[in-house]
C-alpha positions in Angstrom: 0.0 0.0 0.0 2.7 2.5 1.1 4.5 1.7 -2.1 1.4 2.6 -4.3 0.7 5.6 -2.4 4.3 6.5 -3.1 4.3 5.6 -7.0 1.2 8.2 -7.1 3.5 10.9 -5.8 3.7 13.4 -8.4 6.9 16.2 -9.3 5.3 19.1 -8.1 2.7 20.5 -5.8 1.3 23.6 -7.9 1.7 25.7 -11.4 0.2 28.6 -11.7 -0.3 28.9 -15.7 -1.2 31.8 -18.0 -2.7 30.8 -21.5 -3.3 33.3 -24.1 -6.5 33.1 -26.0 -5.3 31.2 -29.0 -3.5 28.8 -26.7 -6.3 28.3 -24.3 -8.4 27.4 -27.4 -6.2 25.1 -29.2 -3.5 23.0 -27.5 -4.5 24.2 -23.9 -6.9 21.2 -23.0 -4.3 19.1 -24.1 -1.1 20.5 -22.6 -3.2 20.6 -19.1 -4.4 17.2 -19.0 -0.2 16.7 -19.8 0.4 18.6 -16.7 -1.9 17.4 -14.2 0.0 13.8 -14.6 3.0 15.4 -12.8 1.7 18.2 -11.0 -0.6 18.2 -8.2 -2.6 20.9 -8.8 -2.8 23.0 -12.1 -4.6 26.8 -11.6 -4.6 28.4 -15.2 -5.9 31.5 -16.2 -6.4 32.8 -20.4 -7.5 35.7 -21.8 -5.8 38.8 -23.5 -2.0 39.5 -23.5 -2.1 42.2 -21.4 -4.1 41.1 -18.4 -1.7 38.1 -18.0 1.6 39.8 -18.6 0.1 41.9 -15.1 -0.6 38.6 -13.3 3.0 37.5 -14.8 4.1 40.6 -13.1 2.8 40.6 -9.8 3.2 36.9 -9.2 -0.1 35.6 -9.2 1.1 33.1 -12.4 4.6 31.6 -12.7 4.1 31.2 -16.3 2.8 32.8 -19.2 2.7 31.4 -22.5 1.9 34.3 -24.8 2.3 35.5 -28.3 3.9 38.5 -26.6 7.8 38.6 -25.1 7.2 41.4 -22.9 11.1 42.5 -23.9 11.2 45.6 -21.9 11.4 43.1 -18.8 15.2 42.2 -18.1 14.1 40.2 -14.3 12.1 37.8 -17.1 13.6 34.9 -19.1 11.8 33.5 -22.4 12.0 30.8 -24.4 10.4 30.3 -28.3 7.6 27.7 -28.4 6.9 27.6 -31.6 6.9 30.0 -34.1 3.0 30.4 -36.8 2.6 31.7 -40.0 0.1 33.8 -40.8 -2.5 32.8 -43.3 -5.1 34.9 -45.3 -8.4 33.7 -44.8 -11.0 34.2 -47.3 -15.1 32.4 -47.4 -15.0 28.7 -48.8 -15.3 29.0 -52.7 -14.2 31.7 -53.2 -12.2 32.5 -55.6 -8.4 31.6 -54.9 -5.9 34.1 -54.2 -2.9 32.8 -54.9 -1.2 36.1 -56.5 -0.1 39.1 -55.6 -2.6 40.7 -58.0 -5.6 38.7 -56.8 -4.1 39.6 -53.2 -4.4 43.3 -54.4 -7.9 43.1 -55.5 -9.0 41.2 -52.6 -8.0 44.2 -50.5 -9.6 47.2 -52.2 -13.0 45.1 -53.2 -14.2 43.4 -49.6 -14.4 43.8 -46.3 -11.3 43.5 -44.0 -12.1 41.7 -40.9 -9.9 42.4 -37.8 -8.9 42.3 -34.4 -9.5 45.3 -32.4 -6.3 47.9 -31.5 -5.6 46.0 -28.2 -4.3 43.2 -29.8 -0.7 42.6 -31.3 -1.6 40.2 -34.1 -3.5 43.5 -35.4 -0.5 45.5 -35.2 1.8 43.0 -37.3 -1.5 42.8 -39.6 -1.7 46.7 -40.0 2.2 46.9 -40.6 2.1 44.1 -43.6 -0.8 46.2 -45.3 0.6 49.4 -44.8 3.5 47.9 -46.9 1.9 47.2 -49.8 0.2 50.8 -50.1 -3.4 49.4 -50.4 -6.0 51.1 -48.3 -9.3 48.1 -47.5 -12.4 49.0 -48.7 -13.9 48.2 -45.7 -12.8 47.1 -42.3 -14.5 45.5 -38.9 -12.5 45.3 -35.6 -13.8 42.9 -33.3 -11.6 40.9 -30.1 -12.3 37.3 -30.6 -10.9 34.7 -33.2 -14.2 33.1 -33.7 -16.1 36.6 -34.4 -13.0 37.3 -37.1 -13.3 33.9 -39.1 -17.3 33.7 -38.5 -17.3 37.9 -40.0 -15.3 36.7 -42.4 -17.6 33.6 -43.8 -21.0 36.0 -43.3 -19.7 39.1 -44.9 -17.8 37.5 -47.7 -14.9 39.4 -46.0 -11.0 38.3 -45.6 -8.4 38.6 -43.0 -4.8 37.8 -42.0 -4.4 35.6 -39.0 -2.2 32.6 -37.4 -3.0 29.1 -37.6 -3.9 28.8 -34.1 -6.6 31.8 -34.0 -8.4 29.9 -37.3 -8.2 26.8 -35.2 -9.8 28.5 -31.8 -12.9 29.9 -34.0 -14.0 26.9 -33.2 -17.3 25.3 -36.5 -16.7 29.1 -38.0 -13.3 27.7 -39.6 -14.7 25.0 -41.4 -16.6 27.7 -43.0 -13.4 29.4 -44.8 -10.5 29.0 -47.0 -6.9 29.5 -46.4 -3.7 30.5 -48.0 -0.4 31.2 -47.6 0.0 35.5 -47.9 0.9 36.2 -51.5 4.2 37.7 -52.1 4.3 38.6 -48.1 5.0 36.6 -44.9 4.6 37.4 -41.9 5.1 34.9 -38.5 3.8 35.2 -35.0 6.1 33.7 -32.4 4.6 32.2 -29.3 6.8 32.8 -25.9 7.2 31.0 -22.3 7.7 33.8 -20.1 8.8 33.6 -16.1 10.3 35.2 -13.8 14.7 34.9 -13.5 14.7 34.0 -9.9 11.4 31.6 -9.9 10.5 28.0 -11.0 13.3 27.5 -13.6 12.9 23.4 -13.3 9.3 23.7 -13.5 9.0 26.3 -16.6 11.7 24.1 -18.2 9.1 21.4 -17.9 6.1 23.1 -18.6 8.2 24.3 -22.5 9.0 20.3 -22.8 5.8 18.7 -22.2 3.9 21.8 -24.6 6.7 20.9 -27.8 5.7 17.2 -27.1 1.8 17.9 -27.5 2.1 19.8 -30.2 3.7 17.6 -32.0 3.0 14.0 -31.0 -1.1 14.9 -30.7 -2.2 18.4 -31.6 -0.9 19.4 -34.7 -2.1 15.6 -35.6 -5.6 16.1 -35.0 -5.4 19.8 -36.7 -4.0 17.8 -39.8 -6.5 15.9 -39.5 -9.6 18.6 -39.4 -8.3 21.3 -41.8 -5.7 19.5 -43.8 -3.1 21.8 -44.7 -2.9 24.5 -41.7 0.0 22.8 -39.8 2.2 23.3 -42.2 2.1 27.0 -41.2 3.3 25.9 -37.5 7.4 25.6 -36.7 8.2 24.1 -33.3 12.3 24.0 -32.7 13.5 20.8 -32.5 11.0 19.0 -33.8 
């Protein structure tokens, strides 16, 4: 008996774990379930970047996995998860845009669907557009994956996003079309974030056991539900 109560024993006693949205939506019930066979008791909070870069902050997580570095920060150490292409999402039959010229077209005849100014994916978005010196005919800011992709199925819109956010919209992104950006790239990386002087081992971990889900079971089943999109994800190492 002592022996099996011994052989239960897990690693560690607690993580407190920041998702960001996309994460939360995709991987995340994976990566926990992961967890929770080592650790003895797994308290995760998701959301928006911001929010949990604060919590990061003020100690209330231990780590944050995040599309955002927070570089400003020298007391924090991070490590690349994996890195996403975006892709440009258009409505299923459309038309594909496989060109630069079609790309153009697409931009100054429909709707551009978009996350709202507080988010960063926006701001590498904006930055790409502003490059090719095409102004949308019309835009929509909203803050949620599955309003983007849904917008962009009911209003015969389009809209640049990673892998990961299409994934999260959830029955919306069976409902589109996806391609790689003509003539453009552009890559979102997603960070572990901690603290220098707090839970090294245990961050360590948490980056191992998240490379091995992605790649041994999530990016497996995505391959298997919208064939083509992992092709867009890049984890190191694997």
């Amino acid at each position: 008996m002592l022996e099996a109560v011994r052989s239960e024993k897990k690693k560690y006693e607690t993580l407190r774990l920041g998702l960001g949205e996309s994460a939360a939506g995709s991987f995340g019930p994976q990566l926990i379930a992961e967890l929770n066979k080592i650790i003895t008791s797994v308290d995760v909070v998701s959301g928006l970047t911001l929010p949990l870069v604060s919590a990061l902050m003020s100690e209330k997580i231990d780590v944050l996995l995040s599309p955002y570095p927070i570089k400003d920060e020298e007391e924090l150490e991070r490590e690349v998860l994996f890195q996403e292409d975006f892709v440009l999402v258009v409505k299923k039959g459309h038309e594909p845009i496989i060109s630069e010229e079609a790309f153009q077209t697409l931009i100054i005849s429909r709707p551009l669907i978009e996350y709202n100014q507080d988010s960063s994916d926006r701001i590498q978005a904006d930055r790409l557009l502003r490059s090719l010196g095409q102004k949308p005919a019309l835009h929509t800011s909203v803050s949620t994956s599955y309003l983007v992709v849904g917008l962009v199925s009911q209003l015969d819109g389009w809209s640049l996003i990673p892998p990961f956010n299409l994934w999260a919209a959830g029955l919306s992104s069976s409902e589109v079309d996806f391609y790689p950006i003509p003539g453009r790239s552009l890559t979102r990386t997603y960070w572990m974030v901690r603290k220098q002087i707090r839970n090294h081992a245990l961050s360590q971990l948490v980056g191992e056991i998240t490379k091995k889900v992605l790649t041994e079971r999530f990016l497996v089943k995505m391959e298997r539900q919208l064939p083509g999109l992992s092709r867009f994800i890049h984890v190191p190492g694997k």
